[in-house]
DOVOMI-109897 format. One record per residue (C-alpha): x negated, y, z negated; residue in three letters; residue number from 1. Coordinates in steps of 0.5 Angstrom, whole numbers, plus 500, padded with zeros to 3 digits. Layout:
<rs>
{{X, Y, Z}, "ALA", NUM} ...
</rs>
This chain:
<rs>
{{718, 267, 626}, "UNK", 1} {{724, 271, 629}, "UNK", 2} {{721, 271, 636}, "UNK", 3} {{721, 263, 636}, "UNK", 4} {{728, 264, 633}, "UNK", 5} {{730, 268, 639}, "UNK", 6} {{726, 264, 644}, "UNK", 7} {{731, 257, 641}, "UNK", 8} {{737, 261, 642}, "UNK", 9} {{737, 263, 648}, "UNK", 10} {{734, 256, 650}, "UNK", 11} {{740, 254, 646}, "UNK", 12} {{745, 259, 650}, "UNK", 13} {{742, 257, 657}, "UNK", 14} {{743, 249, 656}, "UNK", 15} {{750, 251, 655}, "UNK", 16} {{751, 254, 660}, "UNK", 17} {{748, 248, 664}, "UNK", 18} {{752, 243, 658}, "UNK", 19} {{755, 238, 663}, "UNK", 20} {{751, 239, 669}, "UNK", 21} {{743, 238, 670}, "UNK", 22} {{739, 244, 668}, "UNK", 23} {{735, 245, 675}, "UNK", 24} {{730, 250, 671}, "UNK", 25} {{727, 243, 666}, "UNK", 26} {{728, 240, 674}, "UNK", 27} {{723, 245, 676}, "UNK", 28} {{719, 244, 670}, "UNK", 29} {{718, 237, 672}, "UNK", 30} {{723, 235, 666}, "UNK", 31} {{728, 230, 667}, "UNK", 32} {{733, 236, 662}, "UNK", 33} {{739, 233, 658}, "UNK", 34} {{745, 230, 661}, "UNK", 35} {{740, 227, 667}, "UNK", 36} {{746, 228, 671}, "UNK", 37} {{753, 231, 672}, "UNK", 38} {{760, 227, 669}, "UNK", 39} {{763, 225, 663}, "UNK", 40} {{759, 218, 662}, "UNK", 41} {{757, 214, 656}, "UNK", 42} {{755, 208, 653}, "UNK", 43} {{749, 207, 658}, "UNK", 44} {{745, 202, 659}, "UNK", 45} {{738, 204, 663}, "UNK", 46} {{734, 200, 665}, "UNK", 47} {{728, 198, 671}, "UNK", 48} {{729, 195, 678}, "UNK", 49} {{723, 195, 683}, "UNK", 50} {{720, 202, 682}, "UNK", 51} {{727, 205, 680}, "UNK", 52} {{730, 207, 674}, "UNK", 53} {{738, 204, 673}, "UNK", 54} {{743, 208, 669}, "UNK", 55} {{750, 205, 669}, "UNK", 56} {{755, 208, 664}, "UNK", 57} {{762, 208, 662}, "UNK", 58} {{766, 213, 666}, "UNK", 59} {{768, 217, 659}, "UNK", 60} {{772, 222, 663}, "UNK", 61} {{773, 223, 671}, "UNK", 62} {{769, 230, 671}, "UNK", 63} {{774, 236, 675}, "UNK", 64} {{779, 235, 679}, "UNK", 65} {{784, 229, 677}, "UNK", 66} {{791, 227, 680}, "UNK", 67} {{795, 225, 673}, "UNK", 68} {{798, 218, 673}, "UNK", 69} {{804, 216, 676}, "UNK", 70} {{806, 212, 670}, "UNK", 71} {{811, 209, 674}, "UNK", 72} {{806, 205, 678}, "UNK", 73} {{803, 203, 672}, "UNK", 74} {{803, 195, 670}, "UNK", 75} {{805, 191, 664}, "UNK", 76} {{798, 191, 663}, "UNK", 77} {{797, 198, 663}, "UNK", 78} {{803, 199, 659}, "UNK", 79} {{800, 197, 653}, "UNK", 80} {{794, 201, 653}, "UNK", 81} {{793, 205, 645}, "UNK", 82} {{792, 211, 649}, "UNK", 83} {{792, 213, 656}, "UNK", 84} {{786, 216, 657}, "UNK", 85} {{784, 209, 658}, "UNK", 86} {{788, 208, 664}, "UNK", 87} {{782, 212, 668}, "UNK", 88} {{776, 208, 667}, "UNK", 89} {{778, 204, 672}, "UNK", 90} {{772, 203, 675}, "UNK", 91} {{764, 203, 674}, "UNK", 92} {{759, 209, 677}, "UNK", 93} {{752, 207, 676}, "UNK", 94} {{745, 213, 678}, "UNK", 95} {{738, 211, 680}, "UNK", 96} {{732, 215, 680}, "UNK", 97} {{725, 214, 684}, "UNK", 98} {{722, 218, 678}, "UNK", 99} {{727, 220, 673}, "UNK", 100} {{729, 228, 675}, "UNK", 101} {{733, 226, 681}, "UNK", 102} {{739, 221, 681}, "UNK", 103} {{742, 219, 685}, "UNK", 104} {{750, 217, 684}, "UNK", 105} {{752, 211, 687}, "UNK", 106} {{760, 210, 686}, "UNK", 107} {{764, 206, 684}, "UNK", 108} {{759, 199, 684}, "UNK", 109} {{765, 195, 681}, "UNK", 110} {{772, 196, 680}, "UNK", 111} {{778, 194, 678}, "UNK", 112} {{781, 191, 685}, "UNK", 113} {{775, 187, 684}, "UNK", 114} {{777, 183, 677}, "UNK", 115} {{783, 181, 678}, "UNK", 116} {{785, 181, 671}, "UNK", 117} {{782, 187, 668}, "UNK", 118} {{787, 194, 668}, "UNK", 119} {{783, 199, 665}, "UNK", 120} {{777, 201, 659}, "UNK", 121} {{773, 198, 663}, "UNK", 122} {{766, 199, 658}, "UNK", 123} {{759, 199, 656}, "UNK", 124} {{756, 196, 662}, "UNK", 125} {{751, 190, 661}, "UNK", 126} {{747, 189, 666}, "UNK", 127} {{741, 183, 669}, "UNK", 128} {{736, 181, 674}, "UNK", 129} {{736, 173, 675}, "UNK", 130} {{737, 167, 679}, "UNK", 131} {{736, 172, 685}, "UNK", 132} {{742, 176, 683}, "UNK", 133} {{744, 182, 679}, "UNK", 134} {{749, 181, 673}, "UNK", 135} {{754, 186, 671}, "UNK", 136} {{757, 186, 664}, "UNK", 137} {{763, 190, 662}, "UNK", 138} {{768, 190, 657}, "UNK", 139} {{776, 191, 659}, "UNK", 140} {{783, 191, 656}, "UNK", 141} {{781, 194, 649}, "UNK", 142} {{783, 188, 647}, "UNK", 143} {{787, 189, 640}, "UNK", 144} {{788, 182, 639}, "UNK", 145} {{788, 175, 641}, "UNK", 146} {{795, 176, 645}, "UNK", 147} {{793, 180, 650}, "UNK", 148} {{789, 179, 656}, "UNK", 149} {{783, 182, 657}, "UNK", 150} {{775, 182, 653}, "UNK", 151} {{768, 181, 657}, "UNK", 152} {{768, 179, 664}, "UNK", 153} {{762, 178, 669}, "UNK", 154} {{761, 180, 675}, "UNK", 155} {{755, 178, 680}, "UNK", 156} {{753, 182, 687}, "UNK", 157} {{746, 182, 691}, "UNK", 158} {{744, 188, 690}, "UNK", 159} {{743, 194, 684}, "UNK", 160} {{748, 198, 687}, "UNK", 161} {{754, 192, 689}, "UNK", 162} {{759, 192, 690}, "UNK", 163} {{760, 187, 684}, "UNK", 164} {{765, 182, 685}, "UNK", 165} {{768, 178, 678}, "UNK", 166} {{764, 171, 678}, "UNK", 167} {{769, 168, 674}, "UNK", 168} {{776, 170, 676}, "UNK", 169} {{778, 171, 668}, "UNK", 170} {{774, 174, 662}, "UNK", 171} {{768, 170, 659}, "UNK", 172} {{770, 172, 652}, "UNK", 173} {{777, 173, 651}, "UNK", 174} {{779, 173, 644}, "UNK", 175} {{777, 176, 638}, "UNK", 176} {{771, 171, 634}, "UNK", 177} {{768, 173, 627}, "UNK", 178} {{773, 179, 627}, "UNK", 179} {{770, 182, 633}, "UNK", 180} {{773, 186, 638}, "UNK", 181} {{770, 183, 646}, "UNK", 182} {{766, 190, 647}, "UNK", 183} {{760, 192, 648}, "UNK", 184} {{756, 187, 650}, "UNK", 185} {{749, 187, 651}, "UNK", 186} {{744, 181, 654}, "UNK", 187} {{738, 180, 653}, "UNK", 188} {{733, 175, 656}, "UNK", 189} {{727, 172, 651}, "UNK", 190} {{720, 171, 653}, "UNK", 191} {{721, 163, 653}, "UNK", 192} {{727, 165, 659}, "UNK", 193} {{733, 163, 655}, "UNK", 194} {{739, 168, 655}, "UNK", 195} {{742, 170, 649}, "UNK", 196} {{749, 176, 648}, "UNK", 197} {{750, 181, 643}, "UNK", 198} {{757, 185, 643}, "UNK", 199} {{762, 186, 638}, "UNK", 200} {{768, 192, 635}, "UNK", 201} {{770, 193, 629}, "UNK", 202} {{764, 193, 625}, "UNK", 203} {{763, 186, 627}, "UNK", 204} {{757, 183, 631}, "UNK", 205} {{756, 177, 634}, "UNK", 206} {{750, 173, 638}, "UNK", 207} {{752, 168, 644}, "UNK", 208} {{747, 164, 648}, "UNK", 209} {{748, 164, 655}, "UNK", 210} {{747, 159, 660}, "UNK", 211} {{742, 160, 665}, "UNK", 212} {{746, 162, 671}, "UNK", 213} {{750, 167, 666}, "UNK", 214} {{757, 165, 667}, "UNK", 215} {{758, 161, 659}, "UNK", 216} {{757, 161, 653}, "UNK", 217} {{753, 155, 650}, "UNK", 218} {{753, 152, 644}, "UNK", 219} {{748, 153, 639}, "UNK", 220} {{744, 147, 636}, "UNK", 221} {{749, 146, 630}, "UNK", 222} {{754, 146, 635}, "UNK", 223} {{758, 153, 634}, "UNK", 224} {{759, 158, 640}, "UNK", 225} {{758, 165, 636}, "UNK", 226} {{754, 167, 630}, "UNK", 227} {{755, 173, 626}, "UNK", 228} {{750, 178, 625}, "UNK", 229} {{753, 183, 622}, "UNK", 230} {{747, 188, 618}, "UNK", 231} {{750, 193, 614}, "UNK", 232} {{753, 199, 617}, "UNK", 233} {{754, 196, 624}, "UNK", 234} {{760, 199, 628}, "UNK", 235} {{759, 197, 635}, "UNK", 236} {{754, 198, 641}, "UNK", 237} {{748, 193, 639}, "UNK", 238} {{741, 193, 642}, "UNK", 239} {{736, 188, 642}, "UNK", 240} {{729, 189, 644}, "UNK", 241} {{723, 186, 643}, "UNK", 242} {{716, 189, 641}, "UNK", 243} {{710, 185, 639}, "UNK", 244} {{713, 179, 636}, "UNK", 245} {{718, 183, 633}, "UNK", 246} {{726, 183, 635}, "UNK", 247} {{729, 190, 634}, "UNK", 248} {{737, 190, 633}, "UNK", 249} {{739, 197, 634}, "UNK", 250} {{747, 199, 634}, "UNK", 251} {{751, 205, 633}, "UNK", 252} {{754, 207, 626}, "UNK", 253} {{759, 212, 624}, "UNK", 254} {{766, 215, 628}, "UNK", 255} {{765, 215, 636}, "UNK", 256} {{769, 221, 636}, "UNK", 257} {{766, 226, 630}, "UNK", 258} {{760, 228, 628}, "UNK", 259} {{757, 222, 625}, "UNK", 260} {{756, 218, 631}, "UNK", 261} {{749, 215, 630}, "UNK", 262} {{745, 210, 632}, "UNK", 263} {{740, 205, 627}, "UNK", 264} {{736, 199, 627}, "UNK", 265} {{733, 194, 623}, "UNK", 266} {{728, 188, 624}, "UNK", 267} {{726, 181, 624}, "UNK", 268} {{722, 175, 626}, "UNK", 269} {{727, 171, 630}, "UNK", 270} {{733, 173, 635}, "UNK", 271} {{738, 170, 630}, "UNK", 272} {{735, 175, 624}, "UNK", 273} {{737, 176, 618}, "UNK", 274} {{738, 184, 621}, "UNK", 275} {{736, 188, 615}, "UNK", 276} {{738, 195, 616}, "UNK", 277} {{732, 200, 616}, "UNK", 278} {{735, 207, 617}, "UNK", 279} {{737, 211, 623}, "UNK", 280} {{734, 213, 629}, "UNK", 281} {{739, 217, 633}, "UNK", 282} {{743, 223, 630}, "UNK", 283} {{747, 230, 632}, "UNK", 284} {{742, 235, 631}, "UNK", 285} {{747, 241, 630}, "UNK", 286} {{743, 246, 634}, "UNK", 287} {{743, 241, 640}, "UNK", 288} {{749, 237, 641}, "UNK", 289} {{754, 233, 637}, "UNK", 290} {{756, 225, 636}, "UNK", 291} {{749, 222, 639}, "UNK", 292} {{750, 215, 639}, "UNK", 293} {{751, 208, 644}, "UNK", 294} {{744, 207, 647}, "UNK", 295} {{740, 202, 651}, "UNK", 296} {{732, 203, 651}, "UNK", 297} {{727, 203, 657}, "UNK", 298} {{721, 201, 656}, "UNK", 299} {{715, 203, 662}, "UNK", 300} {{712, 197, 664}, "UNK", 301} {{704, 196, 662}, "UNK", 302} {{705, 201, 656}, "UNK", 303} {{707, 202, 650}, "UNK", 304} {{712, 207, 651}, "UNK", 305} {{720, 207, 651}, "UNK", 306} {{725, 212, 652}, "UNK", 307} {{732, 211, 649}, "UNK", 308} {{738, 213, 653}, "UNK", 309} {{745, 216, 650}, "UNK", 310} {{751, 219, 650}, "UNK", 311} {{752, 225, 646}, "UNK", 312} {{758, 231, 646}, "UNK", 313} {{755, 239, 648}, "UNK", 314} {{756, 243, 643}, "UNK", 315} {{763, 246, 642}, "UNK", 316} {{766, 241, 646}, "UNK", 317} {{772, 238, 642}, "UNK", 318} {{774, 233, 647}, "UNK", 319} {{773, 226, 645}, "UNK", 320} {{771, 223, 652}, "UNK", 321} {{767, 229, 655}, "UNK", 322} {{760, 225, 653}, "UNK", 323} {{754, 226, 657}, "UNK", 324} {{749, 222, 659}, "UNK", 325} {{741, 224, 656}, "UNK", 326} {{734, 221, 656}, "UNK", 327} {{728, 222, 650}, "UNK", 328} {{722, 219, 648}, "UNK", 329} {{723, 213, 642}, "UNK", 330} {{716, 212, 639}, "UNK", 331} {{714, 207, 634}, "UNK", 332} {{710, 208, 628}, "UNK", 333} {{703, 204, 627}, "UNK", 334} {{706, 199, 622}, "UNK", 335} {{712, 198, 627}, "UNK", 336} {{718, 202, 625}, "UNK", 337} {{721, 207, 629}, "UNK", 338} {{721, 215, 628}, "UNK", 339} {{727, 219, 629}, "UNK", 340} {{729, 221, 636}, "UNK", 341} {{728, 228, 637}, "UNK", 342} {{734, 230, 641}, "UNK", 343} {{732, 236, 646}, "UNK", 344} {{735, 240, 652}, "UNK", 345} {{728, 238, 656}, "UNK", 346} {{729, 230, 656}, "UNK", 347} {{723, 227, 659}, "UNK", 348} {{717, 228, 663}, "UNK", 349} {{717, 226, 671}, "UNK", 350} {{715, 219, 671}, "UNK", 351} {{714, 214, 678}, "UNK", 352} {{714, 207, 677}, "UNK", 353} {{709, 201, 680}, "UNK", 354} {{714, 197, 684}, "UNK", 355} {{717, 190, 678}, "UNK", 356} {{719, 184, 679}, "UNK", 357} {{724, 185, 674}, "UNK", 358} {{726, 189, 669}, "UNK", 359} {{723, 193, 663}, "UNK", 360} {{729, 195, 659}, "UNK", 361} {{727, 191, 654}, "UNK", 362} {{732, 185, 656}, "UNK", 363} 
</rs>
């Protein structure tokens, strides 16, 4: 027993080490090791184009060297930021990999200059293949009422890897509904093609039909736009997968900065719900990292296997935005439900992918 304790707190002590860079001894091991890759990323949404894996992050922190803002050059926009951390993530970094060991950085695959009306916290990436173009959903502005500008915006490019343009020249939510913040937004595509959105701050979650070209929100049968769908907990990040005629909504709970940051689920019959919270699958583990939470879910096509994509905090690390990008494995048991992840320094194994026509994210 002590020898394994040992083991564990040397493991534990050499991924420190590694805590904001890929560890090469689980690459050699023809493990992915967590984080996948360097920076300071969050919030990412993985998912599968062609025969390569996508990760498109949040720029959390910019990772090294860093030139401070000349606050003079600062729009008026940019003045009404609540925090100034803010004024960073001005742009968004997107990774693929052939085999989920070796990523490969492709910066700055939209920014700011491209979105006319967006000046920072540029957030939780979206991302969809259809109509021969891929879409990228983001979040900008923070938002803190229906005065100020900003919210979810859409950008199109013709390629994974952009450059992403603004398709709208405005955002395609800009105000709060059912007391959501415009953030977090997440697409997904049922089997019967129609497009529906899922997003929302401040512990309310709404749902939104999209059109088939993915640049407005149509009404619903009953002739409202946005549905609540609220399950119990909820505080932002939602996710929708569907598995064997079951619709998964997962979302994170909790403090994004402290130690309760987590991720639940619950599950239903239909893409509207209900959502009966079933309890959480993603947390801290206190020997590993902190604040684990802001997920997405890659499914391998062909299989039942998926991997749950997190951002989580290296132990000992106190700086809210140094968050990094990880991967393990998420497992359902034989009635449906999910097991807790198991979050670990060694990630997932080395996997190659048959060439897709589209995605297997689970949208």
């Amino acid at each position: 027993m002590k020898r394994i304790s040992l083991l564990f707190l040397l493991t534990g002590i050499m991924s420190l080490g590694f805590a904001q860079k890929p560890n090469p001894a689980m690459k050699n091991k023809n493990l992915s090791g967590n984080p996948i890759f360097e920076g300071w990323y969050a919030d990412p949404e993985g998912t599968i184009y062609g025969d390569e894996y996508w990760v498109y992050p949040t720029l959390s922190d910019v990772y090294g060297d860093y030139k401070p803002i000349d606050e003079k050059t600062l729009t008026p926009r940019q003045k009404l930021t609540i925090n100034k951390d803010y004024l960073k993530q001005t742009y968004l970094d997107a990774f693929s990999s052939k085999d989920l060991i070796t990523w490969i950085k492709h910066p700055k695959v939209l920014d700011i200059k491209d979105v006319s009306w967006a000046a920072f916290a540029i957030w939780a990436p979206a991302t969809m293949h259809a109509n021969g173009k891929y879409y990228l959903f983001f979040g900008a502005n923070d938002i803190q009422n229906d005065k100020e500008y900003g919210g979810i915006g859409v950008a199109v490019a013709d390629k994974p890897e952009g450059p992403f343009k603004d398709a709208l020249g405005k955002p395609l939510i800009s105000e709060f509904h059912n007391g959501a913040q415009p953030i977090d937004q997440f697409v997904f595509r049922d089997d019967d093609g129609q497009f529906y959105m899922y997003y929302g701050g401040w512990r309310h979650c709404n749902m939104a039909r999209l059109s088939s070209d993915l640049l407005s929100v149509v009404p619903f049968a009953d002739g409202t736009s946005f549905k609540e769908i609220t399950p119990e907990k909820y505080v932002e990040g939602p996710f929708m997968i569907k598995r064997n005629g079951k619709y998964y909504l997962m979302w994170s709970e909790g403090g994004w900065t402290g130690p309760d940051y987590s991720v639940a689920y619950a599950m239903a019959d239909s893409p509207f719900g209900p959502f009966k919270r079933v309890g959480k699958i993603l947390q801290q583990d206190p020997r590993v990292a902190t604040g684990a939470g802001h997920h997405s879910v890659i499914h391998i096509p062909g299989t039942d296997d998926w991997i749950i994509v997190y951002h989580r905090r290296p132990l000992g690390e106190t700086n809210g935005n140094h968050r990094e990008t990880c991967m393990d494995q998420l497992i359902f048991d034989p009635d449906g439900t999910i097991q807790p992840v198991k979050v670990t320094f060694e990630g997932v194994a080395k996997r190659k992918l048959q060439k897709q026509s589209r995605t297997a994210s689970g949208n």
